[in-house]
Rosetta silent file (secondary structure, phi, psi, omega in degrees, C-alpha in Angstrom):
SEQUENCE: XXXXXXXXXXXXXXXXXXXXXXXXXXXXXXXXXXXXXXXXXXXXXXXXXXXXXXXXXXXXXXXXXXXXXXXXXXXXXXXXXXXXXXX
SCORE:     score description
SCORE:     0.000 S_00000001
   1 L     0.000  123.704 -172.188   60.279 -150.855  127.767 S_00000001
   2 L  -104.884   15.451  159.878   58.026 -148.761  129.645 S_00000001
   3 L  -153.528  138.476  154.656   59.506 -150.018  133.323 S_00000001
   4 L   -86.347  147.709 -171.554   62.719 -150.711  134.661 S_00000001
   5 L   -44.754  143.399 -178.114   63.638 -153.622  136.808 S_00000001
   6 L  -103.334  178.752  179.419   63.227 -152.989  140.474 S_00000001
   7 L   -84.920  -26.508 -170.155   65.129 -155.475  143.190 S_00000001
   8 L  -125.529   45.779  145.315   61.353 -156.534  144.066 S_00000001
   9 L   -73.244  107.419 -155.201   59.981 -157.277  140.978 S_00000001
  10 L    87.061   44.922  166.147   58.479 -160.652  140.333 S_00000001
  11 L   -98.260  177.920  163.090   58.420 -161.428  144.182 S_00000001
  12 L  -109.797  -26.104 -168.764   55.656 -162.845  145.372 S_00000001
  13 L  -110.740  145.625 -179.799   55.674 -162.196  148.562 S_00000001
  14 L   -73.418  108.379 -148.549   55.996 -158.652  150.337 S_00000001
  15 L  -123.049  113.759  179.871   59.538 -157.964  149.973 S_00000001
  16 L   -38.300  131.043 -166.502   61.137 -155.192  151.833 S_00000001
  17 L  -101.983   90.273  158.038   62.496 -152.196  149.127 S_00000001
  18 L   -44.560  -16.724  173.956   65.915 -151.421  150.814 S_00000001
  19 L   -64.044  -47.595  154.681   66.390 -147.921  149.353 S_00000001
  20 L    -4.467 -108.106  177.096   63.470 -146.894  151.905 S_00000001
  21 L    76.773   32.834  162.912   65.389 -147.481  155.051 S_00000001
  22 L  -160.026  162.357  163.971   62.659 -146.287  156.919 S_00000001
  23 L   -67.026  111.821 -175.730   59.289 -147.592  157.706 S_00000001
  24 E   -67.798  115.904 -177.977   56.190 -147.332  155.561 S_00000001
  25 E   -96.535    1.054  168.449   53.259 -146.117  156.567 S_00000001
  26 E  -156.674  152.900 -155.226   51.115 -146.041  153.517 S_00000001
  27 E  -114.750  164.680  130.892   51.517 -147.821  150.007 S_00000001
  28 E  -148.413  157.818 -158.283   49.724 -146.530  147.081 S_00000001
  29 L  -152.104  103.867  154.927   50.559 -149.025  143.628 S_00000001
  30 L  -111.042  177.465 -158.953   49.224 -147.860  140.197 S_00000001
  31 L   -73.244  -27.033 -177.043   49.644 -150.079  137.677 S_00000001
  32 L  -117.909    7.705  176.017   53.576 -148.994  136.369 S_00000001
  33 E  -169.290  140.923  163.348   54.470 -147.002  139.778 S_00000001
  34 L   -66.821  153.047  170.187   54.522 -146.934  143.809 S_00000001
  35 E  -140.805  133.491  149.517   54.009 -143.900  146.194 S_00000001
  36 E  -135.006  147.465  179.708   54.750 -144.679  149.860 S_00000001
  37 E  -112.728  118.886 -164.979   54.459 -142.321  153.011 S_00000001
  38 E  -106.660  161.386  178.020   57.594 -143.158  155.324 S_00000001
  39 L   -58.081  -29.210  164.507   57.289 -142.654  159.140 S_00000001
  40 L   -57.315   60.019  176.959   59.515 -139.041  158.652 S_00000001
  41 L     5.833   49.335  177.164   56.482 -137.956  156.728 S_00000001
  42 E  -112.353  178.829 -153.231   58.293 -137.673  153.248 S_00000001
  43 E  -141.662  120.627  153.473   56.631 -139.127  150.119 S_00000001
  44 E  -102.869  150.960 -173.107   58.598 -141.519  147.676 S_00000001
  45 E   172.548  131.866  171.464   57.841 -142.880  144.215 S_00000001
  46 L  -150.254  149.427  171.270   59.469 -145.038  141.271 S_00000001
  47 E   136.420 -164.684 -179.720   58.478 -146.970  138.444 S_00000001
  48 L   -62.461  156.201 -172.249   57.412 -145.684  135.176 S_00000001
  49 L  -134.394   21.269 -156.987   56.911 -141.821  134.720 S_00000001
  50 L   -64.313   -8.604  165.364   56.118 -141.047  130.964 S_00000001
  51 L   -94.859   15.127 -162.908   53.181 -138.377  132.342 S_00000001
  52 L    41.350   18.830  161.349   55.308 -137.528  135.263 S_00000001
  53 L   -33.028  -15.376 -170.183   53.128 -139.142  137.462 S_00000001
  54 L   -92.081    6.194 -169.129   55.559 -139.916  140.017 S_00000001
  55 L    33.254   89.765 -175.187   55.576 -135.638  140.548 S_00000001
  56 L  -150.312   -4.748  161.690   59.416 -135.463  140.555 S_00000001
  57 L   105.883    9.088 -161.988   59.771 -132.765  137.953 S_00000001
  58 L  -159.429 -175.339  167.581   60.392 -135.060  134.920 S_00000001
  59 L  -147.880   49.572 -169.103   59.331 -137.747  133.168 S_00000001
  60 L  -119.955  156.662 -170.339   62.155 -140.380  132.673 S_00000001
  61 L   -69.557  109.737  178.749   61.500 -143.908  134.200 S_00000001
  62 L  -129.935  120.476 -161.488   62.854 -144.201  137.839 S_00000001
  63 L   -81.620   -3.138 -177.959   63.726 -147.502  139.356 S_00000001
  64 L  -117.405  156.837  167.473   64.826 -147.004  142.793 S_00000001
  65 L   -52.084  122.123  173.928   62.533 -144.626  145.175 S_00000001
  66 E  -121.360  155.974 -174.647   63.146 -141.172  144.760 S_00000001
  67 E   -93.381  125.433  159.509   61.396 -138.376  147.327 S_00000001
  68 L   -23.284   61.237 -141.024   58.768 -136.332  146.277 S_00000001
  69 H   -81.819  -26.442 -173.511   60.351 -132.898  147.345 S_00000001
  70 H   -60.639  -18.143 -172.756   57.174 -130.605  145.952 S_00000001
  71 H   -80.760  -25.837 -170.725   55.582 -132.828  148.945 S_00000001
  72 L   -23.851  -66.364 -126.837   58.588 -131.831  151.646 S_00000001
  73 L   -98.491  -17.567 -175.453   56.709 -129.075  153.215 S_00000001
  74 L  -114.021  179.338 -166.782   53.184 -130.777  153.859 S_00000001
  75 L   -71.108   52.334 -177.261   51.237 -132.588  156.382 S_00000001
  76 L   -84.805  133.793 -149.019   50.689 -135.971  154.225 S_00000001
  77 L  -137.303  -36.351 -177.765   48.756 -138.857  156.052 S_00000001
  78 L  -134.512  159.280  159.188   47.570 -140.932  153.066 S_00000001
  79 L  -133.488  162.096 -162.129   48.220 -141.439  149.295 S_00000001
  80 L  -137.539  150.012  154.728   45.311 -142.198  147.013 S_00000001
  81 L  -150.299  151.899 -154.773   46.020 -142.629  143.289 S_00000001
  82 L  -156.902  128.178  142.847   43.635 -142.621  140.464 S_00000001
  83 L  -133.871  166.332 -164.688   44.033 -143.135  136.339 S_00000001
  84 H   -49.711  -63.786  165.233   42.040 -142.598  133.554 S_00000001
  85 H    -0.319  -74.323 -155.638   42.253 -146.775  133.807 S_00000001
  86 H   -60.080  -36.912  176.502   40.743 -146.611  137.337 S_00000001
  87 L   -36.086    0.000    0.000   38.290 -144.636  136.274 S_00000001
């Protein structure tokens, strides 16, 4: 299995990710993992990670939002994501 279940997987509907606990101000969704930009300007991501894509320092599969600490120090306003896929 290359994702583990999340609490808001299979919704349909836009369903609030309680681990947050702050308000999002930008999404970004690749196809196996989330990025969001919270109003404290920190950076979160979970979901699969086998390239380390979620830039957390690893590569193991992470299902609840963890923060993005190489991000901690800068001024981030948007997330963009791009794979070889998108391409």
């Amino acid at each position: 299995m290359y994702f583990i279940q999340t609490e808001v997987e299979g919704q349909k509907v836009p369903t609030m990710v309680r681990a947050l606990r702050h308000r999002v101000i930008d999404v970004s969704m690749g196809k196996h993992h989330t990025a969001v930009i919270l109003e404290l300007g920190t950076v979160w991501a979970f979901g699969r990670n086998l390239e380390g894509q979620l830039g957390v320092g690893e590569t193991k599969p992470v299902n609840a939002p963890v923060e993005v600490k190489s991000m901690a120090k800068e001024n981030i306003v948007v997330i963009i994501q791009e794979t070889l896929d998108d391409v």
